[in-house]
C-alpha positions as CSV (number, residue, x, y, z in Angstrom):
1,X,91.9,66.5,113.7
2,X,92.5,62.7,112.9
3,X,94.2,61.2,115.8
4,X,98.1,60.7,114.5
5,X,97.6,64.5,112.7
6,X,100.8,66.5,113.2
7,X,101.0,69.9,114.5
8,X,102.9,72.6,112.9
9,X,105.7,74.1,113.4
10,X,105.1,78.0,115.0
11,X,102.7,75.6,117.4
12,X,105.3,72.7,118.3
13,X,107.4,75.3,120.0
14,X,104.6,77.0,122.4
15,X,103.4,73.7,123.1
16,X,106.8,72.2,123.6
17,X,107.7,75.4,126.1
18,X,104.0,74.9,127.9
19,X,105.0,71.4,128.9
20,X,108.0,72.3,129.9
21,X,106.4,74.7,131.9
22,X,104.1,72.0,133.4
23,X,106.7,69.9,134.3
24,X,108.7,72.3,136.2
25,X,105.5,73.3,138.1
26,X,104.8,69.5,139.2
27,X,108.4,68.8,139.9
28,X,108.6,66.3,137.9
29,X,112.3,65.2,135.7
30,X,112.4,64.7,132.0
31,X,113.0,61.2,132.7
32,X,110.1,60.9,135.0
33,X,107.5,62.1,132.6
34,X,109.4,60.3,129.6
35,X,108.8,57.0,131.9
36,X,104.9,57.7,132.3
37,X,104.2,58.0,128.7
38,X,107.0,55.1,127.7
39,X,109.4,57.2,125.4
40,X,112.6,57.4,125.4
41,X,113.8,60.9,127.8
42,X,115.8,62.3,124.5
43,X,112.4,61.9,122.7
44,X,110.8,63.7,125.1
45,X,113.4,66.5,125.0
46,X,113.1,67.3,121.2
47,X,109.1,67.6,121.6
48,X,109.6,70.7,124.9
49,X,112.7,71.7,122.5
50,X,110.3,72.5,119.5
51,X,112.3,70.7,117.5
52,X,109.8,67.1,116.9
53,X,106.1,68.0,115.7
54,X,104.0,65.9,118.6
55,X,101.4,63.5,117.3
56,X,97.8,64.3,119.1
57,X,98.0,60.8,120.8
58,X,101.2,61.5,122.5
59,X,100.0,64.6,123.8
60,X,97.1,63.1,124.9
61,X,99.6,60.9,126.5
62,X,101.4,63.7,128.2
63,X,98.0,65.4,129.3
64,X,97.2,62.6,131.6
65,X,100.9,62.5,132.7
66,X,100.8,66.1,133.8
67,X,97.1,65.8,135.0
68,X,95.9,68.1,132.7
69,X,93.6,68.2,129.2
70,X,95.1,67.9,125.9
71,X,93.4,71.5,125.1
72,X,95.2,72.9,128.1
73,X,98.5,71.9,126.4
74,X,96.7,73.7,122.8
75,X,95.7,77.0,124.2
76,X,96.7,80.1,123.0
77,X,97.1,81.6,126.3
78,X,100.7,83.6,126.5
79,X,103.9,82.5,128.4
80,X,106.1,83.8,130.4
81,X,108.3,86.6,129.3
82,X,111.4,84.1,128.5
83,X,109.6,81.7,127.0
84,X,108.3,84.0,124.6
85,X,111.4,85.2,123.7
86,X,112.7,81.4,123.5
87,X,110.1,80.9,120.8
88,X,110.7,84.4,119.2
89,X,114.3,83.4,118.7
90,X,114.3,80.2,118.0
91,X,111.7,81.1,114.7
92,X,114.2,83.4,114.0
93,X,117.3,81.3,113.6
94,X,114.9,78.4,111.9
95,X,113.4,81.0,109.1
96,X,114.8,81.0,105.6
97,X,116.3,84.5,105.8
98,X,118.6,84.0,108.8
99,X,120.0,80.6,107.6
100,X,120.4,82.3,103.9
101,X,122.7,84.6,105.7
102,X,124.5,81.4,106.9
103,X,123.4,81.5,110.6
104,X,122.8,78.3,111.8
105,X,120.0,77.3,114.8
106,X,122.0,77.0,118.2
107,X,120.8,76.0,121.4
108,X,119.6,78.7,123.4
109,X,120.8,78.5,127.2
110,X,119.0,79.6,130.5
111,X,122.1,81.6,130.7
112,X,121.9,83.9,127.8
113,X,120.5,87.1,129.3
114,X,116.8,88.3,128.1
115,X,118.6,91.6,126.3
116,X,120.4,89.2,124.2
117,X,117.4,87.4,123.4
118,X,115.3,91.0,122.3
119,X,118.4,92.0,120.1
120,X,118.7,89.2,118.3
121,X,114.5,89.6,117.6
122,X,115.4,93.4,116.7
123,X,117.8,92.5,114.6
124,X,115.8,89.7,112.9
125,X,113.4,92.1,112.4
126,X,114.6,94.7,110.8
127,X,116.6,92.1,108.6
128,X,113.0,90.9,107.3
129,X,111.6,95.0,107.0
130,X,114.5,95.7,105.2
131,X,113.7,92.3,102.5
132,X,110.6,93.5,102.6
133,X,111.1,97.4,101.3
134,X,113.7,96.1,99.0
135,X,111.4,93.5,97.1
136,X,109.8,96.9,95.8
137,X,106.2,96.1,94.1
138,X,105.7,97.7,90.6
139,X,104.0,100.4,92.1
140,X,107.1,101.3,94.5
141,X,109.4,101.2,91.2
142,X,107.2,103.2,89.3
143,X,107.1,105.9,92.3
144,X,111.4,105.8,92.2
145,X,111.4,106.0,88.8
146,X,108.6,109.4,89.3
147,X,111.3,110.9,92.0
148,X,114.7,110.4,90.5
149,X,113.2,112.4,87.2
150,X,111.8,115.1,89.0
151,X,115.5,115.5,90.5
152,X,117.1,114.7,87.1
153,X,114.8,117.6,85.4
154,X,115.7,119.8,88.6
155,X,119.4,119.8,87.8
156,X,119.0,119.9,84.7
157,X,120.2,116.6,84.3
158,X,123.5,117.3,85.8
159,X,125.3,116.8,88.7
160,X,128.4,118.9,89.5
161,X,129.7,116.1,91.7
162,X,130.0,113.1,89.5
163,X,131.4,116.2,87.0
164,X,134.2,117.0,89.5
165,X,134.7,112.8,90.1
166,X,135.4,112.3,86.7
167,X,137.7,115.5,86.0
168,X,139.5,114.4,89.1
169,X,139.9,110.8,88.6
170,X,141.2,111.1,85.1
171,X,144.0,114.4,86.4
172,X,145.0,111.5,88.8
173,X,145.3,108.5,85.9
174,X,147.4,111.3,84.2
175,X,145.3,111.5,81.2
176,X,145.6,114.9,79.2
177,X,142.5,115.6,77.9
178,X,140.3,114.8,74.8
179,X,138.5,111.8,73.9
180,X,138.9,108.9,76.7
181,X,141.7,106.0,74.9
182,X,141.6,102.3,75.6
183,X,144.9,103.0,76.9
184,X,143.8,105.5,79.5
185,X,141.1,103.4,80.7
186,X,143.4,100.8,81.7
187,X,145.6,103.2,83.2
188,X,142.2,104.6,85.2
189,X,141.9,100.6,86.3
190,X,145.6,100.4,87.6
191,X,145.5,103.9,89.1
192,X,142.8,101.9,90.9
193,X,144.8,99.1,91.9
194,X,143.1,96.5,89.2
195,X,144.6,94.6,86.3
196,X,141.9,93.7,83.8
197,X,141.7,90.1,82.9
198,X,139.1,89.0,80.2
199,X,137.6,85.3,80.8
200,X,135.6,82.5,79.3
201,X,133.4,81.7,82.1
202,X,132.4,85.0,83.8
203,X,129.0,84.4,85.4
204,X,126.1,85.1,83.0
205,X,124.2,87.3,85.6
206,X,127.3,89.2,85.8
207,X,128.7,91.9,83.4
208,X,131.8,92.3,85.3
209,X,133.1,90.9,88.6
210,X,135.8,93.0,90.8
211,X,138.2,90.5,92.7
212,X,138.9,93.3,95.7
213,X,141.1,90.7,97.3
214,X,143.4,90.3,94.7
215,X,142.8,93.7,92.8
216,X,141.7,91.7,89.3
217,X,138.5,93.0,87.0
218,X,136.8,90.3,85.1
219,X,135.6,90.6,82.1
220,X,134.0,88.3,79.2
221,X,136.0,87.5,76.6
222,X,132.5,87.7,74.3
223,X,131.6,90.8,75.5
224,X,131.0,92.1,71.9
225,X,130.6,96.1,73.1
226,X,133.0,99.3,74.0
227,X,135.8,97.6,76.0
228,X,136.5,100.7,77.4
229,X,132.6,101.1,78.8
230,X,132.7,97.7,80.5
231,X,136.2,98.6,82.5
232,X,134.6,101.7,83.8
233,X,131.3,100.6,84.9
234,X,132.5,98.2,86.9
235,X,134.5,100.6,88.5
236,X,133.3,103.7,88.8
237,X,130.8,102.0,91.9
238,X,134.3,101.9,94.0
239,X,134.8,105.5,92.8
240,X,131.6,106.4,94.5
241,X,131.8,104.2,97.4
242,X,128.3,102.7,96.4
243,X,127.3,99.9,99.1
244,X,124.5,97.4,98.9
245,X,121.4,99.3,98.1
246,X,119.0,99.1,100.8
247,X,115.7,100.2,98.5
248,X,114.6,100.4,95.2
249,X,115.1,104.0,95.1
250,X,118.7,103.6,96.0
251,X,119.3,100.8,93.7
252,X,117.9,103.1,90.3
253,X,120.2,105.9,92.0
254,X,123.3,104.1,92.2
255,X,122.7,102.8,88.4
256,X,122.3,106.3,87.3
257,X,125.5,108.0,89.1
258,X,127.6,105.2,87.9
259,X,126.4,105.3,84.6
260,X,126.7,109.2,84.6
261,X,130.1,108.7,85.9
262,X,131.5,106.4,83.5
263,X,129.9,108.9,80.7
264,X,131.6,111.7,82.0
265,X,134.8,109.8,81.9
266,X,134.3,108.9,78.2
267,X,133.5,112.2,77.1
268,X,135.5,114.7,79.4
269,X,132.8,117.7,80.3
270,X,135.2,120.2,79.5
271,X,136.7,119.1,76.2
272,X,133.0,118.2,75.5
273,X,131.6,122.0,76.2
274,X,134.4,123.6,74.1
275,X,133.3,121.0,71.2
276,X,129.4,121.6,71.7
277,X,129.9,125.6,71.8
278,X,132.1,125.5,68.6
279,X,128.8,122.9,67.0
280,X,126.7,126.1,68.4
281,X,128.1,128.8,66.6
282,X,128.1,126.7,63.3
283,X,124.6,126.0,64.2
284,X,125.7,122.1,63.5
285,X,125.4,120.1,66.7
286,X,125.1,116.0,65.8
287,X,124.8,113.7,68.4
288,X,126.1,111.6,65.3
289,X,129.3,114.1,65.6
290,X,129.8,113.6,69.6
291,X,129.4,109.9,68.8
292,X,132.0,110.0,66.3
293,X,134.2,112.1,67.9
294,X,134.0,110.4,71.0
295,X,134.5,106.6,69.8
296,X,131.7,106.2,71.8
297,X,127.3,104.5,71.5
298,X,125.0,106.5,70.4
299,X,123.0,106.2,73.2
300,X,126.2,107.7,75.2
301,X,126.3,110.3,73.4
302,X,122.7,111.2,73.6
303,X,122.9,110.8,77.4
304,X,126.4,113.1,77.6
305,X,124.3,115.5,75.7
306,X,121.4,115.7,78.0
307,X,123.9,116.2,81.1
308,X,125.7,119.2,79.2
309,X,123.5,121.1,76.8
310,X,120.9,123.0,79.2
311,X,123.9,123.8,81.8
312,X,126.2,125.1,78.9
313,X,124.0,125.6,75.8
314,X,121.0,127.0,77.1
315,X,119.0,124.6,75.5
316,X,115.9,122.4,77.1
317,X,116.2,119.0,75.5
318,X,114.5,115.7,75.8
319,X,115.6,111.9,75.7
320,X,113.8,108.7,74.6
321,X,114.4,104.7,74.5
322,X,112.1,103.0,73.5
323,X,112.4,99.4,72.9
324,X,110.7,97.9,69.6
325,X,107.6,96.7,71.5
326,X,106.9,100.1,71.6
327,X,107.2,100.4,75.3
328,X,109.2,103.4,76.9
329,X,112.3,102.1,78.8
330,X,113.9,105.5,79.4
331,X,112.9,109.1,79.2
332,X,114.3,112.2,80.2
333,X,112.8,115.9,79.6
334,X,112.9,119.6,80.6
335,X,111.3,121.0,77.7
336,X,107.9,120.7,78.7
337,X,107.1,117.7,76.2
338,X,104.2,115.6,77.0
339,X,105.0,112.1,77.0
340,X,102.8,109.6,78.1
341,X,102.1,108.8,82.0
342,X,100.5,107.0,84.6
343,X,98.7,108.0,87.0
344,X,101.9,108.0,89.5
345,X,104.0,110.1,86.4
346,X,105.9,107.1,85.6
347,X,106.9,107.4,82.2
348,X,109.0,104.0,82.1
349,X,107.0,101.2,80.9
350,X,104.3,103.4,79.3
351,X,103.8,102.8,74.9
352,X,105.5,105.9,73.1
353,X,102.9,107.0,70.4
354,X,103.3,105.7,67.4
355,X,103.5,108.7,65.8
356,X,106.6,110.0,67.8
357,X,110.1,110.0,66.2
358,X,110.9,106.8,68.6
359,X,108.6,104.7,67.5
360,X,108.5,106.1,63.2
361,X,112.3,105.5,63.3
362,X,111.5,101.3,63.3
363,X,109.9,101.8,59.8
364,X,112.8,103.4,58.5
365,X,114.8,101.2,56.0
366,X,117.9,103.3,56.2
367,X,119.4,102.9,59.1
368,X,122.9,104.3,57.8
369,X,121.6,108.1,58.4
370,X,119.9,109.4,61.5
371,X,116.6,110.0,61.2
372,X,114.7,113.3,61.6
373,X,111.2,114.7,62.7
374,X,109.4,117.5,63.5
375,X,106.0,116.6,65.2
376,X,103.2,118.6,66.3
377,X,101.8,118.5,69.7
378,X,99.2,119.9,71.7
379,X,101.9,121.6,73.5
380,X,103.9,122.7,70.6
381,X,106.2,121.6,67.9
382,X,109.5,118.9,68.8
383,X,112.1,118.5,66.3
384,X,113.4,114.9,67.5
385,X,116.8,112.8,65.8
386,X,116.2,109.3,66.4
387,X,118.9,106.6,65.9
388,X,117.6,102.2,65.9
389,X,120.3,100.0,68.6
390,X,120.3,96.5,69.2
391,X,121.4,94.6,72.2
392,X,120.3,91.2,73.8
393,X,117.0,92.8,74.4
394,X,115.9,93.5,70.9
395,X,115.8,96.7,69.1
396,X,115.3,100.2,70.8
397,X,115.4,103.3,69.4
398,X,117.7,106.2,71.5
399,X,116.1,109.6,70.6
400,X,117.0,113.4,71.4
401,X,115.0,116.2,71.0
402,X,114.3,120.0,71.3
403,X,111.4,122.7,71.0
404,X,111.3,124.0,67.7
405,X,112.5,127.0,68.5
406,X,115.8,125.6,69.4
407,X,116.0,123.3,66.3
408,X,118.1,126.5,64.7
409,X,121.5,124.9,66.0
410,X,121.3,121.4,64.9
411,X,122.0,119.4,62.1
412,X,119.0,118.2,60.7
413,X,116.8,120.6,60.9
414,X,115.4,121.4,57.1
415,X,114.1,117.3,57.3
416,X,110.5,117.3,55.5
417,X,109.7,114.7,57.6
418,X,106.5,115.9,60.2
419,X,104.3,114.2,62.2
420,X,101.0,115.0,64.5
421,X,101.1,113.8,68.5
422,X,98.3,114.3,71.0
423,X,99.5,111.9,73.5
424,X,96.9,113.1,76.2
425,X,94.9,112.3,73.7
426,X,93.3,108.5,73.5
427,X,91.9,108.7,70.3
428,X,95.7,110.0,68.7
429,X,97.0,106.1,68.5
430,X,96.2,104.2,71.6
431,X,92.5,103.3,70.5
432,X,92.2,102.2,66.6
433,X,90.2,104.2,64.1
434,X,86.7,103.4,64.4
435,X,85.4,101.4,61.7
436,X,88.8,99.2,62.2
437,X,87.3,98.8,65.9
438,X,83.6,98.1,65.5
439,X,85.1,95.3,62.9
440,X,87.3,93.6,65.4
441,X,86.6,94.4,68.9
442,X,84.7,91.5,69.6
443,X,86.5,89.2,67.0
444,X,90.0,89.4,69.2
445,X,91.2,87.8,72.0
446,X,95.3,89.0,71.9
447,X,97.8,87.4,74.8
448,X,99.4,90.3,76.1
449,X,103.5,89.9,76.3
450,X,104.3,92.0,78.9
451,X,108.2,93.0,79.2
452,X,109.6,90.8,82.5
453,X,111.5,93.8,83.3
454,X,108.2,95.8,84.1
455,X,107.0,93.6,86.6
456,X,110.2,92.5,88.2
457,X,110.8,93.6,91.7
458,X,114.3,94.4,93.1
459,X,116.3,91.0,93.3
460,X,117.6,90.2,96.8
461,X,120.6,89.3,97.9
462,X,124.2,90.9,98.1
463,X,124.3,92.2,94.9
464,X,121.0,92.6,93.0
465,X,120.7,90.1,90.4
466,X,123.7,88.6,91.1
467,X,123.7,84.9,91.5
468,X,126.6,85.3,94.5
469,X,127.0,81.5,94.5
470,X,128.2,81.6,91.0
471,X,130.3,84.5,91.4
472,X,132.5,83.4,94.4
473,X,132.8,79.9,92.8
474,X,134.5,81.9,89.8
475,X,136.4,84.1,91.9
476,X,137.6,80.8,93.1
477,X,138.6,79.4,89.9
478,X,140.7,82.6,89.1
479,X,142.3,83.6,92.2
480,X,145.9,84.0,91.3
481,X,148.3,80.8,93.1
482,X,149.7,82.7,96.1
């Protein structure tokens, strides 16, 4: 170590404590020992504080003043109990995640009892084991992703509570039944106790921003989709009393049940059932129809459907987006269809064959009409209607489908259009045909663009993914004049 070399930090404090320690034991005053190695007593102060990284000739210095070796001072040896606990603390309050929360380093008196000292490490603890689970790795979001499914396919994809939410919340907004009106969403937001405003500079990260102080709901004045989705996403997490998910699992469950929610205010289950029964006996359901109908996206409609039509139709379905990469983004089943997986069962981020109805659709050029498929798979034949979105993200393609058995009551189903699937199977689309390969496999070098959004972990912070700096600087703008 060159002889000016500074130490760092995690050893400034256990060295600053040990010659404290020293001190004390020769009976010597800071101003005594400050004297003997000709610096000032304040100086002195800050290095047994922890808070000035010594130089390796002033603790030299200090060695000889305390008759002792400069490696005595640089041992690892332990301290006493309170001393540890000094140090503990005191890395504590000077670490990134405490003064993030706005906790600022405080001098730490003989006074303070040793049980304040271990909560404080307790609680600074399980403040950085809670960061840590919630900055989920891949691996963890693919496993969340596995588990909310399975539960999804268990219910069938629907949950009586967020059902009985919605029925309730719109008796209490006074609205009559039917399709959902603009005007009965904003009588959903006041029977809430918020007036909708819509603004020029809503934070981007943001979609929405409730003002609970002031009962105001924010929204762009660009926003460019359903108005009446926007109001209701951002409030149905009040409705549910949704706090600030602690894991990944929790965040991807708190997305679904709101967007569930907000679904099953759009597109009342009951008046929904009594429109999808009526489609069955004609043997013409349409997610085109329930869009329609509705006023609502198609990929509402498709997700309403899934929620309703094993519980009241009796029929298995499946559900598909897949964005125009070819990568799966969504997927629900409990037909038995075999889409592709990993070796956790993550479907989400997986490449949809290319000869599925998701990924065909792309090549369509009409993209007035829906699109219909019947393609064979090793575990049977899927009749699939496939509709092409667009959003910020690019293209995806929402899909809904059904064994072929059950193809009987939609609209769609004398299509020509067929199509062969072996997703199990390598060979079917994921490795090229062989002469294609022997030509080019060691002629090509591709850059792989893999989707951020794959990768990503779970943001931190009060809200995930929220840039809370930006958000209460707004709030700040708009807060009504008292």
């Amino acid at each position: 170590m060159p002889l000016d070399e500074e130490l760092d930090d995690a050893d400034a404090l256990a060295i600053g404590r040990r010659i404290r320690q020293l001190r004390g034991e020769r009976g010597m005053t800071l101003e005594a020992l400050a004297s003997q190695v000709g610096r000032a007593p304040s100086q002195l102060s800050m290095i047994e504080n922890g808070r000035r990284e010594p130089r390796l000739s002033m603790l030299r210095s200090i060695a000889k003043a305390l008759g002792t070796t400069t490696d005595a001072l640089l041992r690892a040896d332990p301290l006493d109990e309170r001393d540890e606990l000094e140090i503990g603390v005191e890395r504590a309050l000077r670490g990134a995640r405490l003064q993030a929360l706005g906790i600022s380093p405080f001098r730490i008196p003989k006074s303070l009892p040793d049980d304040v000292l271990r909560t404080i490490l307790r609680l600074s603890g399980e403040i950085d084991r809670l960061h840590d689970e919630r900055s989920a790795t891949p691996e963890q979001a693919r496993r969340a992703n596995v588990e909310l499914r399975r539960l999804m396919r268990r219910q069938d994809n629907h949950f009586p509570e967020l059902e009985n939410a919605a029925h309730e919340l719109l008796r209490a907004a006074g609205h009559p039944g039917g399709p959902l009106t603009q005007r009965a969403t904003s009588d959903i937001a006041s029977h809430l106790g918020f007036t909708i405003h819509h603004v020029a500079d809503l934070p981007q990260t943001t979609r929405s921003v409730l003002d609970l102080k002031n009962g105001r709901l924010y929204l762009s004045d660009r926003h460019r989709g359903d108005p009446r989705t926007a109001v209701l996403q951002a409030l149905t997490a009040r409705v549910l009393g949704h706090a600030e998910p602690t894991d990944y699992a929790e965040f991807l469950r708190q997305r679904i049940e709101q967007n569930y929610l907000a679904g099953a205010l759009l597109m009342p289950e009951q008046h929904v059932v009594e429109v999808l029964q009526e489609a069955k006996k004609r043997k013409a359901i349409s997610i085109e129809d329930l869009r329609d109908t509705y006023s609502v996206s198609y990929e509402t409609a498709a997700h309403r459907f899934t929620n309703l039509a094993t519980r009241h139709l009796g029929i298995p379905v499946h559900f598909l987006k897949v964005h125009e990469s070819g990568t799966i983004t969504k997927a629900y089943e409990n037909d038995d269809v075999n889409f592709p997986a990993d070796q956790l069962g993550a479907i989400e981020g997986q490449m949809c064959c290319r000869r599925w109805t998701s990924r065909v659709v792309f090549a369509e050029e009409d993209r007035f009409n829906p699109y219909y498929q019947y393609t064979d798979t090793g575990n049977g034949t899927y009749w699939c209607t496939a509709r092409v979105e667009h959003s910020p993200q690019g293209a995806h393609s929402v899909s809904v489908g059904v064994r072929f058995e059950d193809t009987r009551w939609f609209v769609g189903r004398d299509t020509p259009n067929r199509g062969i699937s072996r997703h199990s199977v390598e060979v079917c689309c994921r490795r090229p045909p062989a002469a294609l390969e022997d030509a080019w496999r060691d002629g090509a070098w591709p850059h792989v663009g893999t989707p951020r959004t794959l990768l990503a972990t779970l943001p931190s912070g009060a809200f995930p993914g929220v840039d809370t700096t930006e958000v209460y600087e707004f709030l700040e703008r708009n807060a009504p004049v008292a």
